[in-house]
N, C-alpha and C positions, 0 to 999 in steps of 0.2 A: 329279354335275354335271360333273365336270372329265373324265369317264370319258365323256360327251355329248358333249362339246364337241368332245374327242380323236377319236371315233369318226366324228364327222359330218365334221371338217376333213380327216380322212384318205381317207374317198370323197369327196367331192371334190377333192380332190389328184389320185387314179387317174385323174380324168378329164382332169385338163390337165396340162401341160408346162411348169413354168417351171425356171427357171436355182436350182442350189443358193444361189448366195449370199442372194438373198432368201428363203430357207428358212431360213439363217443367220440372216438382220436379225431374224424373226420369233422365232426359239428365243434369241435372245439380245437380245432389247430391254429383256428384264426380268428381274430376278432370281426372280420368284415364275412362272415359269412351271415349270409339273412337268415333272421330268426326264424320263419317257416320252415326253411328247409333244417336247421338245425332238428326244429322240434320232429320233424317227419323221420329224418335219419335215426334219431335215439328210437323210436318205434319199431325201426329193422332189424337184423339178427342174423348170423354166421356171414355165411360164403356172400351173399347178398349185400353188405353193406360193406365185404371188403372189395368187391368188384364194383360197388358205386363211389368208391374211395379211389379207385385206381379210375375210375371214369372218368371222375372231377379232376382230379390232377392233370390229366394227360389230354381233357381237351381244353376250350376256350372258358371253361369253370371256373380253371386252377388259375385265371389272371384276376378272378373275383375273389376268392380266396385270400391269396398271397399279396399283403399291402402294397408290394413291389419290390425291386431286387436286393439282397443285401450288399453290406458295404464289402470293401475290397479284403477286410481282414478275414470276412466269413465266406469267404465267395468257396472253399470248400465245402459248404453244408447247405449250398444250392440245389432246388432240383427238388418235386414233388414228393417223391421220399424222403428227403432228410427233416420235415417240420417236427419232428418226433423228436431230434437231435435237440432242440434248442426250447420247445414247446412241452410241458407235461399235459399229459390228458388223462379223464377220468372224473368219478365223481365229484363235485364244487367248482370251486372257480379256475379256471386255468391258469396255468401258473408258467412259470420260467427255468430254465435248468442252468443259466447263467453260471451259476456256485458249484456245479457239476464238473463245469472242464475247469473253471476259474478258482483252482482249489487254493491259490496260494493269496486271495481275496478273502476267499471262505476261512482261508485258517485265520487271519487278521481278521478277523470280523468275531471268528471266536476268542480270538485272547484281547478284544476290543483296543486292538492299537492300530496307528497308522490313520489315513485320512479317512480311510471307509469307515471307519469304525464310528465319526467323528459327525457322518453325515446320514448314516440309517440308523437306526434303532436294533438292539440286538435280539438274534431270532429272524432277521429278517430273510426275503428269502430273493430270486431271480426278478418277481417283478417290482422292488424297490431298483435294481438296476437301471432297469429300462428308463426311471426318471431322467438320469443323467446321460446316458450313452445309449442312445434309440435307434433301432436297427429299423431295416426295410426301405433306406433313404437312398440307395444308388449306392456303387463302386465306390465311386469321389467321394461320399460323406463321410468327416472325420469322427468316428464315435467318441472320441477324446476333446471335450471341451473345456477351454480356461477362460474363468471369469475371477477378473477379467483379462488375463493374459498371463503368460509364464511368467512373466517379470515382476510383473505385480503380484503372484500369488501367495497369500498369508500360510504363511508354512508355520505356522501354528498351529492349524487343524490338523495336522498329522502328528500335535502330540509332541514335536521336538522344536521350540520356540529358535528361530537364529538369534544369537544374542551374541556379543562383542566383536571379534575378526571376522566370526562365519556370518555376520549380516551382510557382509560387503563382499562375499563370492559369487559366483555364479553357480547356475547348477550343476554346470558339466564338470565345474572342479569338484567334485562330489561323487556324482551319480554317473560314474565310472563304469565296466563292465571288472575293471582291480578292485573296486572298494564292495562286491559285491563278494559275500559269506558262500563258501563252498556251497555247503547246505541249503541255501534259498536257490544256485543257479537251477539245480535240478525242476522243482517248484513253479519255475516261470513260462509262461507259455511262449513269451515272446523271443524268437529267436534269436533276434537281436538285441543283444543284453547291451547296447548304447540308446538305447531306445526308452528303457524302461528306466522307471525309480523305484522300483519295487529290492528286494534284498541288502538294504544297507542297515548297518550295525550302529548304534547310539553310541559304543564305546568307540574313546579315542584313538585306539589302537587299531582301529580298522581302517584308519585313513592316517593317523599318525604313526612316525617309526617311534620308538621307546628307546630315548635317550637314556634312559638309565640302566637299559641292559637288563631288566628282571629285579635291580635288586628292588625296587619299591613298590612291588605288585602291579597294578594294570588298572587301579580308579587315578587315573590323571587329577581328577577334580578336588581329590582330598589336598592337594597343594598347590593346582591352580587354578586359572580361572577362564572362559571363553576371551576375556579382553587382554589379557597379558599371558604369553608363557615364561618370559623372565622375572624373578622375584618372589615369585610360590607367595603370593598372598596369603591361603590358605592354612600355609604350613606356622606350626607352634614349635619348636625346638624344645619348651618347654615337657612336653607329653613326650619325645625321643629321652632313649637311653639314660641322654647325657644332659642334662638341661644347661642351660647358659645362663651363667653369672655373672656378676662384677662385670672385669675387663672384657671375659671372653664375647659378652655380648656384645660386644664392638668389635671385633674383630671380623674380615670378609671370610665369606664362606671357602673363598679360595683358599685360603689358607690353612685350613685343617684337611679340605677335602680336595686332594690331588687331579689331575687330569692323569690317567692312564696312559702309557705309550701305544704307537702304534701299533700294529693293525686297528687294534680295539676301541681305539682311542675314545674312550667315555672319561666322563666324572666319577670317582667311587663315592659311595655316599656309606657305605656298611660294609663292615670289616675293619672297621680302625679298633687301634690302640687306646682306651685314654683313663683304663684305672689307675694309672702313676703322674703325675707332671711330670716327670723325664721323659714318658714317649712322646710330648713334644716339643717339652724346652731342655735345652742343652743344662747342664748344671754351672750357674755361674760360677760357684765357689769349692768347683774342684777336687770334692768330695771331702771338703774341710768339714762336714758336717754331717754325722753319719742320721741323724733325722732327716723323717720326711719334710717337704718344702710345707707343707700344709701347718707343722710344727709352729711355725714361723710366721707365712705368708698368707695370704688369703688371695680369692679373686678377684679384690675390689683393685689390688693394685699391689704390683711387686714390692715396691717403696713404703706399703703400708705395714708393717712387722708389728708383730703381737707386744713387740715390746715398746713398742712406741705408742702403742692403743692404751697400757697401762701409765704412761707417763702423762700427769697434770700438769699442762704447760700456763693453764688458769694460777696457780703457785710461783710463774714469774713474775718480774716488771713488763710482761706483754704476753696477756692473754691472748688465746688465739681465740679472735670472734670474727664472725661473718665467713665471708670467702677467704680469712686467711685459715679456717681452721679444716676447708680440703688443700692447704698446701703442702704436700709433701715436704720431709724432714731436708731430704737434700738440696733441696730449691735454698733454702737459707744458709743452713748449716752444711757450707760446702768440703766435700772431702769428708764430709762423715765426720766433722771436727766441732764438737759440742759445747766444747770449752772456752773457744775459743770469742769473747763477747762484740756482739753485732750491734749498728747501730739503728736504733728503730725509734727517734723521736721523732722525725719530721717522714711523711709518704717519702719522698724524694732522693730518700738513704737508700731506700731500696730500689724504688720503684725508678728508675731511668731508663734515657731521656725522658725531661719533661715531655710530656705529649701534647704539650702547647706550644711549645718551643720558646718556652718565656714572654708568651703574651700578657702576663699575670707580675710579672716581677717586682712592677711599679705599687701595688697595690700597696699597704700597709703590714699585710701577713706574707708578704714575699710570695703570694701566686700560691698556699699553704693548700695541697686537695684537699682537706679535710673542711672547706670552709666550701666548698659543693660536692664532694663526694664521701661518702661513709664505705665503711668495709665491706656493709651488703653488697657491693657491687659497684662497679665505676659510672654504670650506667642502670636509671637514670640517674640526671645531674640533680639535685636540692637546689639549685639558683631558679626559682620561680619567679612570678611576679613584682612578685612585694619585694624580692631579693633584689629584683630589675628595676624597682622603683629608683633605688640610691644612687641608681648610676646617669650617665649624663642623657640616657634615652629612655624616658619612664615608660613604660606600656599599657595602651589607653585605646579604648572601644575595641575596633576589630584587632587591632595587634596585639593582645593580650588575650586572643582567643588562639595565636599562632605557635607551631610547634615549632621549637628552638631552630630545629632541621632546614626549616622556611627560608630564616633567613641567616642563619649563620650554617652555610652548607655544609655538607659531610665531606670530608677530603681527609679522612682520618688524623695524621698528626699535624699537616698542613691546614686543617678546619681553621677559619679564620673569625676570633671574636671580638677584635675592634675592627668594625667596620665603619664608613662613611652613613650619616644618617643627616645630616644638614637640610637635605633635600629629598622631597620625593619619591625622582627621578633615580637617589642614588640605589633606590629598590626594585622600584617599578618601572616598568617600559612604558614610555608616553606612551597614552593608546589614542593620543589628537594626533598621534606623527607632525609634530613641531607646529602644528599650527598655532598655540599659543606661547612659540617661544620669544617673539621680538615683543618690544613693548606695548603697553604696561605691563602683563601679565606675566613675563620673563618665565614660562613655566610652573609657577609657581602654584602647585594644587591646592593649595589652602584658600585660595580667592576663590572656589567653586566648588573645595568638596571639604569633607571630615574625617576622619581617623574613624566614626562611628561606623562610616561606610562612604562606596566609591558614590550610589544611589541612596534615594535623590541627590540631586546636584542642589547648591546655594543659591545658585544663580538666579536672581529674582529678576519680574518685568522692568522691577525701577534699574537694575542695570541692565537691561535689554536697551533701554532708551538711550543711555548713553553710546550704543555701537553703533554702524556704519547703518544700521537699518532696523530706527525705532518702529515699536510696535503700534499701529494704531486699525481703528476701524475693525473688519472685522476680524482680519489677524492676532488682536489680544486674545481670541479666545481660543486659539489653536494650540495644540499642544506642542511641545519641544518637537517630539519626536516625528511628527507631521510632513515634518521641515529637515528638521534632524536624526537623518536615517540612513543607514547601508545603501548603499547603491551597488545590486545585484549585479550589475556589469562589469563592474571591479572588486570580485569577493576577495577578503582578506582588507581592501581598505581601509583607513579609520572612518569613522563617521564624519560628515563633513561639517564644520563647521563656518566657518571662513568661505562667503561666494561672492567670486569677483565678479558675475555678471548677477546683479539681484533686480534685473526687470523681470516683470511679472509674468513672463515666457520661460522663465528661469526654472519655474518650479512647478506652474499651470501651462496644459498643452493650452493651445488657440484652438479653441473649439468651433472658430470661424474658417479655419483651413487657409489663412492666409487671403482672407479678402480686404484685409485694411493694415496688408502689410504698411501700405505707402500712407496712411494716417498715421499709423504707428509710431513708424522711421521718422515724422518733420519733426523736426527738433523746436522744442518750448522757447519762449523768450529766456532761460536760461543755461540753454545750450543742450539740456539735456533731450532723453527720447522721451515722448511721455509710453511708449508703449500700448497697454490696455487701457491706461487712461486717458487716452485721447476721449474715452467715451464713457469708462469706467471709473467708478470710485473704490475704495479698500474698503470700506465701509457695509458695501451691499452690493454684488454684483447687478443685481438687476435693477440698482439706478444709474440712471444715463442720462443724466444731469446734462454733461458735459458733450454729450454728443449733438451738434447742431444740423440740422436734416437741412437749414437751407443753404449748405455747402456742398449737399450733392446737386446731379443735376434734377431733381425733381420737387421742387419746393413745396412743402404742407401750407396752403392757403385754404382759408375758407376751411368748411365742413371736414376737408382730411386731417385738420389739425386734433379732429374729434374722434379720430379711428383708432382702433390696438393697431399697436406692429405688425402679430401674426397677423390681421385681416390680409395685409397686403403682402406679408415675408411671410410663409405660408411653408411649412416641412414637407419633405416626400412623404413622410409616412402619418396617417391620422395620430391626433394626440404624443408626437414626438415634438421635443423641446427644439426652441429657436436654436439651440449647437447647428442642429443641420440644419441652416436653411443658408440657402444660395442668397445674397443678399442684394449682389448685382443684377439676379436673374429677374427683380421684381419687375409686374408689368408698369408701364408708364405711361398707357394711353388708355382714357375713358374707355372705350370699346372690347380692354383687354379686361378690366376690372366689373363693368357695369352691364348686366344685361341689357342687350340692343330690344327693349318697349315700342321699337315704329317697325318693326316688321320687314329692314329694308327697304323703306320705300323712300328714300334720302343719300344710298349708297348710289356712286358713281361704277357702275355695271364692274362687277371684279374687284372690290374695294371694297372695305367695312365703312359704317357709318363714322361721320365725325362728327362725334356728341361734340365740338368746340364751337362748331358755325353758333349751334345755338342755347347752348350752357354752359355753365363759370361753375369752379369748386366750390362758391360761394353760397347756391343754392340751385338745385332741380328748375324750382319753378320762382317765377316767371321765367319764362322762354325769352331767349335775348334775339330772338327772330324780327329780322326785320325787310317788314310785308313790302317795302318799297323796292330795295334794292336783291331781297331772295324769291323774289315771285315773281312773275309778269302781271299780278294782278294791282293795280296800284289802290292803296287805302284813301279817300279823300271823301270829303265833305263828313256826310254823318256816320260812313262806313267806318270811321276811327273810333267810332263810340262803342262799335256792334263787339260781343263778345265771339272769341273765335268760335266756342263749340257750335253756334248759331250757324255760320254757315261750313262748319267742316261736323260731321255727323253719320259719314261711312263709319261702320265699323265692319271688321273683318275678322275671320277666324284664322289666326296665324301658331302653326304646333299647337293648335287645342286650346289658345289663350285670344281672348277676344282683342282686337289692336283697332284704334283709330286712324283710319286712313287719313290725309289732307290730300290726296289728289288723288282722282280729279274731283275738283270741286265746280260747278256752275260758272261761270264768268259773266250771264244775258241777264241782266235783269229780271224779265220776266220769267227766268229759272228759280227767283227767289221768291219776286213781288209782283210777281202775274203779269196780266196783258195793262196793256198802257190804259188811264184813263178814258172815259167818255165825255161824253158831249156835257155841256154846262148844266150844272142840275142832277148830274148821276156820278159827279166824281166822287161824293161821299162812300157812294158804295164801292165805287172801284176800291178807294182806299183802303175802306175796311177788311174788301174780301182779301188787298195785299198783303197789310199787317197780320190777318190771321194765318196765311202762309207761309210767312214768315214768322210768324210766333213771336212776334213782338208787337208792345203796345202801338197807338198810333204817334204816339208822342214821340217815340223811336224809329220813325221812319226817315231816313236819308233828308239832306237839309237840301232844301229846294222843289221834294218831290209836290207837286202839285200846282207849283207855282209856275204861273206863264210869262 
């Protein structure tokens, strides 16, 4: 077909005249056109290579051409004519005009922002496009691919990271056709501005109203921040107008800066008052003072007056040290009355209520703070350790590593510091939940633990021994915890220690499944169950001393008393431990244990052989067969001497294993020991030739043969 196509566009060519370059447009509008024919058309010239351009198009050429239809956004620029729209032609490589219509790509592409910017190289040109958004796929294909989906996409690559509240939006609360810049809508090709993410503005004012009305310009960010917009993180008061000092930096922002009335209703943040302190504090003293406040006062605090900064109160009978000396003059010296003499020997003149409420009183110093508290401050207290030593609960290992708070809780003036310490318990929550409350132990943690710590316990094996369930065998070497452990079934439990049922089912499953329930259960000459140990010992599971086989129904006599277990109690599965084995399922008949050696020829027609007729557990061989009463053949005279293999000597091939038959054997005589003697004179030889048929000496031949 392409060898048609080629053949016909090149006589026609011969005949007209056009210009190379549209020989060019043609050989290079599409990647799938065959190289011969490219190479043949750059060779042609005018009117000739633009009518074999319209040739190729408009017949079955233009499907070789064109990779196939474009998608549903370009289905305008469909159509043999328009490959010029989207395709550059001419000398080099063919190229893409993509950045042609997609100007408002092309312009982000030169000011290097946005996502494009992020994922070509700059300079680049239409066929860096096509990497990502490939045209010629059908109607239906989306040139728009996310990897790996809108939801996931790192909006990062476009240069504007989501970080605090705007990680947790969505797109659509954004990428708005409102939050798009006048200026960009123009710009964008796509007509539907809900569609796109293209024109949106970095500053917050493009999606934020501006609460402040203008007055603090339009960078949001100089005072906050993507994770909060109340609080101005950002903002320093200090670097404003007016910086804040003393008191005022404690004061709420509300407070100097008004809410505006309605309509407008904002914050004012600029235009205030504040080169005077009368634009915001009323004048307390009524213009008795025709100086400024600042004459007097400072910011650190109204109460602070210049003339009281000059006064050395160090030159009384009470220096002002520690936290008394930020205490304002009025707090003491009430009414502004100076003169008047206060009494400051004991904290407690001034300082009331006690804040212990006289839990101290008893003491020797009358409960005096100064005997745990100093001026620096009330808290912390000076009663440490060593202070705790003197008193009637000395503090020792871990409780001297404990913060007051611990155990004498905070309840401010209700905080209580004589408490109960006798016991314990009067701190700690049993965590046995009362199992060691009745006797002997009455609670009492000191029989098992230390003040060092709650771990390890004291608890030694020698008083193990004395509880309801001494240690012995192999039990000694288990640890506590083995035994003494959470039971996941009942989370929040204490750990148990105390078990009223301590048979050995108690704590080990029965990895028997219950096949010696009923050995288990028969209770001991002293009433008790023996359990596992009807058969087990603590010692060694795997002796079973005490298990007696000839109380089942199958007694170890003879040679079986020489067998392992598993030979006979045998696992479903190779090399799995006796747990699994069915113990009752053992065989109990020779035939079911012993391969059947006689080939069937002993089984009663439909019936296995019964290795019993003629062997004992006690040994194989000798056979307990007997020739008088299980044969028709009766044993007598010198035939009792004769060894059986003598006259039993079939053998037979039975499953590939040779088997000696015993029947049928001979019964005649003469089937063993020939024809009967001759005449007087020749019976020597009769003899001989019997015995040798018989493959025995003549000394062994039957008692009486020859005798008349």
């Amino acid at each position: 077909m392409e060898r048609q196509v080629e053949r016909k566009a090149l006589a026609r060519a011969k005949k007209w005249s056009v210009s190379s370059s549209a020989l060019r447009l043609a050989a290079s509008s599409s990647g799938s056109c065959p190289a011969p024919l490219r190479a043949k058309l750059r060779s042609l010239s005018g009117f000739a290579a633009a009518s074999l351009i319209a040739l190729l198009l408009a017949t079955a050429g233009w499907a070789q051409i064109s990779p196939g239809p474009l998608s549903r956004a370009h289905q305008s620029l469909s159509g043999p004519t328009q490959c010029t729209s989207c395709h550059k032609v001419g000398v080099g490589k063919a190229d893409l005009k993509c950045l042609e219509c997609h100007v408002e790509i092309a312009q982000r592409l030169a000011e290097q922002r946005g996502l494009h910017a992020t994922l070509v190289a700059k300079g680049s040109t239409g066929r860096d496009c096509a990497r990502c958004h490939s045209e010629h796929n059908g109607p239906d294909f989306n040139l728009i691919q996310w990897d790996p989906s809108p939801k996931a996409f790192d909006h990062s690559k476009t240069g504007y990271v989501l970080e605090g509240k705007h990680a947790g939006l969505t797109c659509v609360q954004c990428h708005t056709p409102q939050h798009i810049r006048a200026a960009e809508r123009g710009t964008i090709l796509m007509k539907d501005l809900k569609r796109t993410f293209l024109g949106l503005s970095r500053d917050c004012l493009s999606c934020h109203r501006d609460e402040h009305r203008g007055q603090l310009g339009t960078n949001c960010l100089q005072c906050h921040t993507y994770s909060e917009w109340k609080g101005a993180p950002r903002f320093n008061h200090a670097q404003a107008r007016y910086p804040l000092t003393g008191a005022h930096a404690l004061v709420p922002c509300m407070k100097c800066h008004p809410t505006t009335p309605e309509p407008a209703k904002f914050v004012k943040y600029v235009g205030l008052a504040f080169e005077k302190c009368s634009a915001c504090h009323a004048d307390p003293h009524r213009g008795a003072f025709p100086n400024a406040c600042e004459s007097c006062h400072n910011t650190s605090g109204w109460h602070q007056t210049q003339a009281a900064a000059r006064f050395d109160h160090s030159k009384t009978d009470f220096p002002l040290l520690g936290k008394h000396a930020s205490v304002s003059c009025g707090q003491c010296h009430l009414a502004g009355n100076f003169k008047q003499k206060i009494a400051h020997q004991n904290c407690a003149n001034c300082h009331k209520p006690d804040p212990h409420g006289g839990q101290f009183r008893q003491r020797a110093d009358r409960g005096e703070c100064a005997s745990c508290h100093t001026v620096e401050g009330f808290k912390p207290a000076q009663f440490g350790v060593r202070e705790h030593a003197a008193t009637q609960y000395p503090l020792e290992g871990k409780h001297a590593e404990l913060a007051c708070a611990k155990c004498h809780l905070p309840a401010g003036s209700a905080t209580r510091y004589k408490i109960n310490f006798a016991r314990c318990t009067d701190c700690h929550p049993d965590p046995h939940k009362g199992q060691f409350a009745a006797a002997p132990h009455l609670n009492k943690c000191e029989s098992c633990h230390t003040v060092q710590g709650f771990q390890p316990s004291t608890f030694t094996l020698a008083q193990h021994q004395s509880t309801r369930f001494p240690l012995a065998g192999g039990h000694v070497a288990v640890a506590c915890v083995d035994c003494h452990k959470a039971d996941a079934r009942w989370p929040g439990q204490a750990i148990p220690f105390r078990f009223e049922d301590r048979s050995c089912t108690a704590c080990h499953d029965d990895p028997h499944g219950g096949q010696f329930l009923e050995r288990m259960r028969k209770p001991r000459a002293d009433g008790g169950l023996p359990g596992c140990e009807a058969c087990h010992v603590v010692k060694s599971w795997r002796e079973l001393s005490r298990f007696d086989h000839s109380t089942t129904s199958f007694k170890l006599l003879g040679a079986h008393r020489a067998v392992p277990c598993a030979s006979c109690h045998k696992p479903e599965k190779p090399k799995a431990s006796l747990k699994t084995v069915d113990f009752r399922s053992a065989p109990s008949r020779c035939e079911d244990c012993h391969e059947e050696v006689h080939g069937g020829q002993f089984a009663a027609p439909g019936q296995l052989t019964n290795c019993a007729s003629c062997h004992n557990s006690t040994k194989w061989k000798p056979s307990l067969f007997d020739h008088e009463t299980g044969s028709t053949f009766s044993l007598q005279g010198a035939h009792q001497e004769v060894a059986c293999a003598l006259c039993h000597k079939t053998i037979r091939q039975v499953n590939g294993k040779p088997v000696l038959f015993y029947k049928p054997t001979p019964r005649e005589c003469a089937a063993c020991h020939g024809a009967a003697p001759g005449p007087k004179g020749s019976s020597g030889g009769q003899q001989n030739r019997a015995s040798r048929r018989l493959a025995l000496p003549v000394t062994t031949l039957p008692r009486g043969w020859g005798e008349v």
